[in-house]
N, C-alpha and C positions, 0 to 999 in steps of 0.2 A: 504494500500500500504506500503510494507518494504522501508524503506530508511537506509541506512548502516550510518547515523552520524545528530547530533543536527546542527539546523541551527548556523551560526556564528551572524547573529546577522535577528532580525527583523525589522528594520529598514531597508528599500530597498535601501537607499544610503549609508547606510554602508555594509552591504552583499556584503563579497568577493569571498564565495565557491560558487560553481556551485550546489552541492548538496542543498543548500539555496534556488537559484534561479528555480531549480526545482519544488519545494514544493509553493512556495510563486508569484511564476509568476499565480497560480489562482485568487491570492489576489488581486495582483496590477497589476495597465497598467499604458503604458506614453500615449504619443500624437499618437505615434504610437508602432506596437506587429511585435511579429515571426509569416509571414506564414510559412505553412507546407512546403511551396517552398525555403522556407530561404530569403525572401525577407522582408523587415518589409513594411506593411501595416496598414492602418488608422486604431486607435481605436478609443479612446479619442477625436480625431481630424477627421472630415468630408472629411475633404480633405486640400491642400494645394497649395501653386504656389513657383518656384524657380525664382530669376531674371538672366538673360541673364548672367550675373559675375559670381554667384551661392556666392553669398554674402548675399542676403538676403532671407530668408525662412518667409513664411505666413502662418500660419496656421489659419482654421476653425473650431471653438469646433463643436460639434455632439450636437444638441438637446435634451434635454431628461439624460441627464448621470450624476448619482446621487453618491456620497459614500456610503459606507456599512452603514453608521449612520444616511442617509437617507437627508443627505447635498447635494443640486446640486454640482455641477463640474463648477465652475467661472475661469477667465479671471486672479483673482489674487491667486487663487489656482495655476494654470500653472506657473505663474513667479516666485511667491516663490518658487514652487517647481525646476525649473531648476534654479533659480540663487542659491539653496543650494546645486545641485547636481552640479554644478561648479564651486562649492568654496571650499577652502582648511580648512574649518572647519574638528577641531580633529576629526577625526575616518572615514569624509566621503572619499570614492572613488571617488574621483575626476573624473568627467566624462569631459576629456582633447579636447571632440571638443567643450563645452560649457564654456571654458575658455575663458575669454576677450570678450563674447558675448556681445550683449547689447540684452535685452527683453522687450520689449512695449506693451501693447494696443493695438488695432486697434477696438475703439468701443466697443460694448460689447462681443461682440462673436470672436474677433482674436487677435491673437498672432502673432506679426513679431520678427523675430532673423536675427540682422545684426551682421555678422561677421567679423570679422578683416582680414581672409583671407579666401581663398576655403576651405573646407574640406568637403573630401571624403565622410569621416565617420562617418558625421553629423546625418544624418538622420538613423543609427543605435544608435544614441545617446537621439534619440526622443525616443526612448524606455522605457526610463530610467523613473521610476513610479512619477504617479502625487498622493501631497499627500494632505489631507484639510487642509489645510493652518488655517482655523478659530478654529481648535482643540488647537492649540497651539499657539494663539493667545495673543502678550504682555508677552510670557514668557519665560527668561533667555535662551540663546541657550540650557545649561547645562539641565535644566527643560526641556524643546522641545524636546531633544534627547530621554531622560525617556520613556517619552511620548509615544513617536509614536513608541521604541524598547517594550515597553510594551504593546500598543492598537494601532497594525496595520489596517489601514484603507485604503479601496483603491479602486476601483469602477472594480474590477474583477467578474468574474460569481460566486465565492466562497468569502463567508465572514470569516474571523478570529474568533474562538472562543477560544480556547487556546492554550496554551504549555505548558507543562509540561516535564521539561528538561531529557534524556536518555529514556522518551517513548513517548512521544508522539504529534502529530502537531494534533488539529481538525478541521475542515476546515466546513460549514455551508453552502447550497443554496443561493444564495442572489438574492430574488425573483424580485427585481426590475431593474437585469440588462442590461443595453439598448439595446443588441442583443438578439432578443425573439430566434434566429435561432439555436443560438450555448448558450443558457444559458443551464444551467446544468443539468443533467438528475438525477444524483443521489443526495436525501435530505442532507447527511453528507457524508463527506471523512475524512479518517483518516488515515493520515501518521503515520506509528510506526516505533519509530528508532530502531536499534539494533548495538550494539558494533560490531558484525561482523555476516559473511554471514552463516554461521554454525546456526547458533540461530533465524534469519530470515528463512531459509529452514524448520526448526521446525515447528517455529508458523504457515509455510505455510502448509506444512503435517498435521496440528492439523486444518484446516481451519479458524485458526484465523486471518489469511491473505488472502488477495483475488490475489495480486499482487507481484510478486517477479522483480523488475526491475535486470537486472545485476545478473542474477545467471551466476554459473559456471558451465563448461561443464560436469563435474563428477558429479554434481546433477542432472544434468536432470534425467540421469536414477534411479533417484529414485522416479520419478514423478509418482504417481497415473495416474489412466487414466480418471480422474475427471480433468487434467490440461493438458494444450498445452504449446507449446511455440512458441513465436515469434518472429522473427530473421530481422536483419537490420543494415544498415551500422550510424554510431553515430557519424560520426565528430568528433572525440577524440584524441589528440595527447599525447600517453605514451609518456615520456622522460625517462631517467636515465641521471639528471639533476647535473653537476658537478661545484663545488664551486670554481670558475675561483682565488677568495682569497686563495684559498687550497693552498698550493708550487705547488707539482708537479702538480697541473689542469693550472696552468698557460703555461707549457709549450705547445704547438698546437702538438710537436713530441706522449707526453704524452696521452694525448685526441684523435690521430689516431690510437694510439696504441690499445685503448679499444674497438674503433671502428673497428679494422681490429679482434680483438678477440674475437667479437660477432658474433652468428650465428641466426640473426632474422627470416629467416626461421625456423630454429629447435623452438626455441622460444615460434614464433606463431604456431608450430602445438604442441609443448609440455604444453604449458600456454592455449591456445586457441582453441585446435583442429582443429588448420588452420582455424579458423575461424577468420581473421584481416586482414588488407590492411600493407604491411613492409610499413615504413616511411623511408624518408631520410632528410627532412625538417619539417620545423613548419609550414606544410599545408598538410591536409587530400585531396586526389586525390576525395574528396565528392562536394572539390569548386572549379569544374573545370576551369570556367572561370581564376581561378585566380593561378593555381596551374602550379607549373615549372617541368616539367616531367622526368623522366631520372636519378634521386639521391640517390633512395633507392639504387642502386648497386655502389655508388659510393665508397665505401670502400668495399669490396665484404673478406668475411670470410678468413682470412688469419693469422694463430696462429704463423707461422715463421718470417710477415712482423711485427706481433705487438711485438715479442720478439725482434727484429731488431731495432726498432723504439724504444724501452723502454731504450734497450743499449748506442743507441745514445745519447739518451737524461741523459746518467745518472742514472736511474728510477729502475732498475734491483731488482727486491724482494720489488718493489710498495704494498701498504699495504693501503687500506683506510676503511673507515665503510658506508655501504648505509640506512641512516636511513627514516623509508618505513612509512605510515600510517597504523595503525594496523586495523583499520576497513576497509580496502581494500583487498578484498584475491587477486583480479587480481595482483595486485600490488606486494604483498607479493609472489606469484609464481613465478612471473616474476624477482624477485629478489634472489629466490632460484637457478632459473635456471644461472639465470646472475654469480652467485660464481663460481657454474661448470664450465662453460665457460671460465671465465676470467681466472681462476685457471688453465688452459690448456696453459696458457702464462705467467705462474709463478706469476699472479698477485694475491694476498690476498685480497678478498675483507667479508667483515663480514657485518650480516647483525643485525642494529639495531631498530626491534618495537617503534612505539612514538605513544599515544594518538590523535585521531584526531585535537582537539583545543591545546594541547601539540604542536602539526605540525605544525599550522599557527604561535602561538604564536614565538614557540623557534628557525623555522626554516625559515616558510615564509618571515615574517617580522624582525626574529632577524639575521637570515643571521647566523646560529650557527652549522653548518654540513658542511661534507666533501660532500659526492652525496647523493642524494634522488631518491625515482621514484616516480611520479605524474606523472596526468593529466590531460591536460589543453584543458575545452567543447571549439569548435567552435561557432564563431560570424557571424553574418551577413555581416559583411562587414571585407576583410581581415586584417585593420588595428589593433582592438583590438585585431587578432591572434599573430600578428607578432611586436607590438611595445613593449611590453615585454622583448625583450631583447635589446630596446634602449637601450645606456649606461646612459642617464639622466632618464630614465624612476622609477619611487619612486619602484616599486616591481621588478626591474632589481634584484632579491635576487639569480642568479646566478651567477652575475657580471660580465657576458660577453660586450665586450665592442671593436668596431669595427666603425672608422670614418664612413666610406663608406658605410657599413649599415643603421647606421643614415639617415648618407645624401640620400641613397635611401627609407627609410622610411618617413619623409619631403617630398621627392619629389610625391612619391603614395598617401600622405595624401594631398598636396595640388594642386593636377591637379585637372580640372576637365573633362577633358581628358580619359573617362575608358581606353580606350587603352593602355593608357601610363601610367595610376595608375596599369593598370596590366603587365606591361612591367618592373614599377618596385618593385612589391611586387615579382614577377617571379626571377628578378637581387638580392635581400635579399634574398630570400632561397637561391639562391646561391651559397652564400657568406659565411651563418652561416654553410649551410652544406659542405663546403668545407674548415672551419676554425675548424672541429667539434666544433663548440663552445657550442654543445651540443648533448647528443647523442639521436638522434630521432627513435624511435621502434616500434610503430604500432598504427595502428587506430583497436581498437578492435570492434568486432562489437557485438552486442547489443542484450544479449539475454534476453529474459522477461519470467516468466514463469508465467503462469495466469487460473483461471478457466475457463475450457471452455463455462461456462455460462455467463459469462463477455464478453461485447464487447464494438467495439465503439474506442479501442484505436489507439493512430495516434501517428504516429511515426515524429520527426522534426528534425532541422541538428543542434537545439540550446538542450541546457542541460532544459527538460521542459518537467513535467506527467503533461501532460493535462488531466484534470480529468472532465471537462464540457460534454464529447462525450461520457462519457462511460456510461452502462445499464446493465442491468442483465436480460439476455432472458430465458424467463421458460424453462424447460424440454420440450422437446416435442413441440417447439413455431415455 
């Protein structure tokens, strides 16, 4: 399987990219996984009970559920592992509904979490990997981290076997894993990275790849008739993500102005061959229940209203650089077309290539650019989509920052109330889409290009090659 970038880290609680989680969701599981539905579901865990407040969660381990190194799955496996995923140890991601937890015992086989208040979005936080706690038993957190970034272990249907950095992830059967239903069909998998999609398309024509995730539309047609492609909607929200620290991104006149000078229709059928959903918010119209209708036209293509708006503000011969991940060609088009465009409203915009972990380091976390374009995969549950542009929030690296949003963010995180958790994640899009506090562009959809003798693949609304289901069907089968 091509993957277009090295994991950021192997450690599952520190893993920020999605491209990461893709690869490495064979490895590890929490308490509970992504169904295919977008609902998380028991893994690790039997089942569970909520109490009447939704204050305290119970969980039941699953009989039987071993690590890859052939260690059961205990009771202080689980607690270690979510009191490190909810602690502000250096490098982890803090997973913010297991803050202030408290995690217990209940005997030998459960788990209770009392929480300090509701939250929503707990139970996509049981996701989050359980790790053997006895590997790295008695030693230094510093040691610990080593550790487990160097021999990931984790009770998935695929076992770790190495890395090897700019080629390759290899992924191993792990014959003893506790769902006989859905454990793996294929003996190894192997992820092969490539700096960009030119060089993946290759090794796929030379059938050194079986699997092209994310090809583009101008390769298909170079596709042999030895490969198909399969098409689907991916929960993906493009941005052209503007550095509210920039000068002129602070002003809202500024950021309408871009917005009225885009034409996301041409866009998507020039980048995408019309093949994307326009956005207007930081919600994919894929989560319905939760998605606020009506925004994508809410700035509708207008090169006279954005020259107007630029004047106002001051802004007149705007000049910024959009610096893109280079091993993204989506990204990289979309940025091409974006110059033209913008350029039709006197705005200058240039576009500058950055190494993928260059990205994270210089831009994500150093907050060191004017706009970028990224993509940020869809969650289970809408709060991880949407609390990203809290203004307390530690990756707010847009630095958008908006009371009312907040405060409608708190409020959908701690109802327990869906109605009203989806009345107010509805009332934040909004808000961001009517402050543009960020210019939202398409949910692209998802094209794979693959041998037609391969099967078995499932498509999910989370960023995840599940590789357990797939086969290889003889000629003629």
């Amino acid at each position: 399987i091509a993957v277009p970038q090295d994991p950021d880290f192997l450690d599952p609680h520190k893993a920020e990219a999605a491209g990461t989680q893709e690869m490495m969701n064979n490895v590890f599981e929490g308490l509970m996984k992504a169904s295919v539905e977008g609902m998380p579901v028991e893994a690790i865990a039997s089942d569970y009970t909520i109490s009447d407040d939704a204050l305290v969660y119970t969980f039941t381990l699953r009989d039987g559920v071993k690590f890859h190194n052939g260690e059961d799955v205990t009771v202080d496996d689980v607690i270690w592992s979510y009191t490190r995923a909810g602690s502000d140890h250096p490098g982890i991601q803090t997973q913010e509904a297991l803050v202030g937890v408290t995690i217990e015992a209940v005997g030998e086989n459960q788990i209770r979490f009392t929480l300090p208040e509701p939250n929503g979005a707990f139970l996509e936080a049981m996701t989050a990997a359980v790790i053997d706690s006895s590997a790295v038993e008695g030693m230094e957190l510093e040691a610990a981290d080593e550790v487990i970034n160097r021999e990931p272990i984790g009770t998935g249907p695929y076992r770790f076997v190495s890395y090897n950095p700019t080629q390759n992830i290899l992924l191993e059967r792990f014959e003893d894993y506790w769902d006989i239903d859905k454990a793996g069909r294929l003996e190894t998998v192997e992820f092969r990275l490539f700096a960009d999609n030119s060089a993946a398309l290759s090794s796929l024509l030379a059938e050194e790849v079986d699997l092209l995730p994310r090809i583009t539309i101008d390769q298909i047609a170079s596709l042999p008739e030895s490969y198909e492609v399969f098409e689907g909607q991916q929960n993906l929200i493009q941005i052209l993500g503007l550095n509210h620290d920039f000068g002129p991104f602070a002003k809202q006149a500024v950021r309408e102005a871009i917005n009225y000078a885009i034409d996301k229709d041409a866009l998507i059928d020039r980048v995408a061959d019309g093949k994307g959903t326009k956005l207007g918010s930081n919600m994919s119209p894929v989560m319905d229940y939760w998605f606020e209708d009506g925004l994508a036209d809410l700035y509708p293509h207008d090169i006279e209203k954005a020259k107007q708006l630029l004047e106002e503000a001051g802004e007149t011969g705007l000049s910024f650089t959009i610096s893109i991940p280079s091993n993204y060609d989506h990204h990289i088009k979309t940025g091409e077309v974006l110059v033209e465009q913008l350029a039709q409203a006197g705005i200058t915009a240039n576009i500058e290539l950055v190494e993928w972990l260059v990205w994270m380091d210089r831009i994500y976390f150093g907050e060191d650019y004017e706009a970028t374009i990224i993509a940020f995969d869809g969650k289970l549950d809408p709060h991880p989509v949407m609390h990203r542009y809290m203004s307390d929030y530690p990756q707010n690296f847009l630095n958008y920052s908006n009371p009312e949003y907040d405060k409608l963010m708190i409020e959908g995180l701690t109802s327990i109330d869906q109605a009203k958790r989806a009345e107010a994640y509805k009332a934040g899009q909004r808000i961001i889409a009517e402050d543009s506090g960020v210019i939202f562009l398409m949910d692209p959809s998802l094209l794979i290009a693959h041998k037609k003798t391969l099967k078995g693949y499932t498509l999910y609304p989370v960023y995840f090659q599940d590789v357990a289901p797939l086969y290889f069907e003889e000629p003629g089968a």
